[in-house]
matplotlib code that plots the C-alpha trace (Angstrom):
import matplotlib.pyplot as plt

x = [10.8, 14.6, 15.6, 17.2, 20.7, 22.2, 24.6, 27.9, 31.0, 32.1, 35.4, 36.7, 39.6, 41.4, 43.6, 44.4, 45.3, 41.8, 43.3, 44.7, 41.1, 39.4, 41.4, 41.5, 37.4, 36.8, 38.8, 37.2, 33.9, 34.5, 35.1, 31.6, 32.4, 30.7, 33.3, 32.9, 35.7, 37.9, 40.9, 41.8, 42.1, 39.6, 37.2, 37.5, 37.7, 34.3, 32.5, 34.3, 32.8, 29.4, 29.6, 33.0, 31.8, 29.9, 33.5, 35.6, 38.3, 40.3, 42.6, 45.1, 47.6, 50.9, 50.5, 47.4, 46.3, 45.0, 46.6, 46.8, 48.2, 47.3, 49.2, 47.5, 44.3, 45.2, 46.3, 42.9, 41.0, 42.6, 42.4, 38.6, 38.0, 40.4, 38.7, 38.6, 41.5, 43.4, 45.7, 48.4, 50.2, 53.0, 55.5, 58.4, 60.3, 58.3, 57.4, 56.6, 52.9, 50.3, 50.1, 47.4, 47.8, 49.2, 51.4, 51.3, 54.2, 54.0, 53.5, 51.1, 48.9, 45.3, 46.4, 47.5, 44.9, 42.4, 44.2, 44.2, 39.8, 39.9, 42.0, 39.2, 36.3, 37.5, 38.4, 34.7, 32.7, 30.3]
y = [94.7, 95.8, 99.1, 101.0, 100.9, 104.8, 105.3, 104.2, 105.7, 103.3, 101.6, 99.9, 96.8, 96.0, 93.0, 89.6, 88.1, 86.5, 86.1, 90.0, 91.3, 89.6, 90.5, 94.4, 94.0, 92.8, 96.0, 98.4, 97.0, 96.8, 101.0, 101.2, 101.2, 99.2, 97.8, 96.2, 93.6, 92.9, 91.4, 93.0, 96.8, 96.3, 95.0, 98.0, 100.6, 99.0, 99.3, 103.3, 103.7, 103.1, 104.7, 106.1, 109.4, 107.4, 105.5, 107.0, 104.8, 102.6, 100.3, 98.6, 96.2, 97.8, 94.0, 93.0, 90.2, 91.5, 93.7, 96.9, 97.8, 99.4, 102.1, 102.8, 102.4, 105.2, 107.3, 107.0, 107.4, 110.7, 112.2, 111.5, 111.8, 114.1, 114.0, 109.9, 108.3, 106.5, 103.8, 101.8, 98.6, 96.8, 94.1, 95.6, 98.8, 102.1, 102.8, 106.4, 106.8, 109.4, 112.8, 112.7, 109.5, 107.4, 104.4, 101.5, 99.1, 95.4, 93.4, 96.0, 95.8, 96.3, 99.6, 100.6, 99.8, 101.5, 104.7, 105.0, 104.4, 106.5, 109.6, 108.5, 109.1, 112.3, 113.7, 112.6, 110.7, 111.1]
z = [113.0, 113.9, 114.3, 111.2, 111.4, 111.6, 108.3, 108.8, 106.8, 104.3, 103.9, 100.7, 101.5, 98.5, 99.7, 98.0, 101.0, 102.3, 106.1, 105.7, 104.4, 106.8, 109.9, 108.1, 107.3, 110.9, 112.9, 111.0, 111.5, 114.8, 114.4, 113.3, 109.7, 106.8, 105.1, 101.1, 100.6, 97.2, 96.1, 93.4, 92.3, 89.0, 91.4, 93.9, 90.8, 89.9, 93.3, 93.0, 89.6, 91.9, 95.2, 95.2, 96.5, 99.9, 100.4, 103.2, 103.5, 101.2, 102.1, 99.2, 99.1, 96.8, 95.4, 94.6, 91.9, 88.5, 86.3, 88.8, 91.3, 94.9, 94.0, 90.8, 92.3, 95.1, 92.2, 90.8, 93.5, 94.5, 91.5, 91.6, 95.3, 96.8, 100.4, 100.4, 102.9, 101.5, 103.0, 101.0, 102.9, 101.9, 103.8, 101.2, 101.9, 101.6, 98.3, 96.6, 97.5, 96.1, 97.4, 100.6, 101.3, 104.3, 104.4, 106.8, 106.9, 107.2, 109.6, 110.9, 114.5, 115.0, 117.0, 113.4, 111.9, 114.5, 114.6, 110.8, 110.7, 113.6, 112.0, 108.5, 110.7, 112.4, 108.9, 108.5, 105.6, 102.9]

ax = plt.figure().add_subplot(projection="3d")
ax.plot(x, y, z, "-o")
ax.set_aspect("equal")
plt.show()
């Protein structure tokens, strides 16, 4: 029988890129976080309508496929989890993000990306 794995803070990666959410899911998994993949923002507000609460970390697309976008999902989820970190990404110019909330420019680097999970875990998790 394996040994239980310690709780992990959770990361939500909203990206409709597959190559981008993988590369994104596999840096912050290598930062010891669980990470729950989706590629659209009605998917992710699902999974929040869940566990939003144990997520620590989201990290959207501005453009996603669906009907939303990133930056209405971010909206959402700070209005309902003020304490979650939040991450928006675009390859387009720097749009107007929600209150609390970081921005990373595209094409980012996995330093960028490991400094952001870094900053979510200090900030701690839930």
């Amino acid at each position: 029988m394996g040994q239980a794995r310690a709780h992990r803070p959770i990361a939500l990666v909203v990206e409709d890129d597959a190559s981008q959410r993988v590369l994104v899911t596999t840096l912050l998994e290598e930062s010891e976080m669980s990470v729950i993949q989706c590629e659209s923002a009605e998917a992710a507000e699902l999974v929040m309508n869940k566990i939003g609460r144990a997520v620590s970390l989201l990290f959207t697309d501005v453009r996603l496929a669906g009907n939303m976008s990133g930056l209405e999902l971010a909206d959402k989820a700070k209005a309902r989890y003020p304490e979650m970190t939040v991450i928006i990404t675009s390859g387009r110019a720097c749009p107007s993000v929600p209150k609390d909330t970081r921005f990373l420019a595209k094409p980012w680097n996995a330093l960028d990306i490991l400094m952001e999970a870094e900053k979510a875990l200090v900030n701690g998790y839930h």
